[in-house]
N, C-alpha and C positions, 0 to 999 in steps of 0.2 A: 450458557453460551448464547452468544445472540447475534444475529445481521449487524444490530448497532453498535457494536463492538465493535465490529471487522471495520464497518464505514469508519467508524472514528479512528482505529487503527491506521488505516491507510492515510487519512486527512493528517495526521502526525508525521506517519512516515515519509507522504510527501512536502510535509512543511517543515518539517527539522533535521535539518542536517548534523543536527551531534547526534540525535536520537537513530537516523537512515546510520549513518556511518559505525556508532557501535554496533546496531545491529548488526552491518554487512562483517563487521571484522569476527565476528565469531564465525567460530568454523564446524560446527556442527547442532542440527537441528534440534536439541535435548535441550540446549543451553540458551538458544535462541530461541523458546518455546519459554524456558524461566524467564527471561526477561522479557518477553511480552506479557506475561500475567502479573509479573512484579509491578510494570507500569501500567494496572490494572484492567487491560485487554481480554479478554475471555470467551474466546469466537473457535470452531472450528475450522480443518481446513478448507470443508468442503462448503460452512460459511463465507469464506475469506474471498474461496473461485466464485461461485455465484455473482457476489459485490464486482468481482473483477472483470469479470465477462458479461454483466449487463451491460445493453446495446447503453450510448447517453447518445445525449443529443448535443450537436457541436451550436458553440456561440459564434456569431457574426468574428468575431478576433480570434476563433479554432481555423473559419472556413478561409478566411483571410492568410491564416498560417500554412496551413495546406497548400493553398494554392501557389503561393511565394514558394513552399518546397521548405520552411520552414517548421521545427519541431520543437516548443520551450518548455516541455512537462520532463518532472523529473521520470528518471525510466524505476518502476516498479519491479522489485523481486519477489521470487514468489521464497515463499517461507513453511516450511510443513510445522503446523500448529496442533 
């Protein structure tokens, strides 16, 4: 299990919408756990939160969004791994 796993996990999750959406249609956490190690993911959960609740640092196009009252990131589920 690794930190780089979850990073890459998440960079998938928010760039694929076939990959985001089958995930979200399963309906329980045992089978959405198989299919994140099918597609080679191997992180725990308490890896997953860490990655997820480090502070980033916003770019000049985050602070611009903000301030507009605009929001363009896909929204993040959390998943028990």
């Amino acid at each position: 299990m690794s930190l780089e796993s979850a990073v890459k996990f998440l960079k998938r999750f928010n760039g694929d919408n076939v990959f985001r959406s089958a995930l979200e249609a399963l309906k329980d956490d045992a089978t959405r756990k198989q299919m994140i190690k099918a597609a080679g993911f191997d992180f725990s959960q308490d890896e997953l939160n860490h990655i997820v609740n480090q502070p980033t640092e916003l770019s000049n196009g985050d602070l611009e969004a903000v301030a507009g009252g605009v929001e363009e990131r896909p929204p993040i589920i959390a998943t028990h791994v």
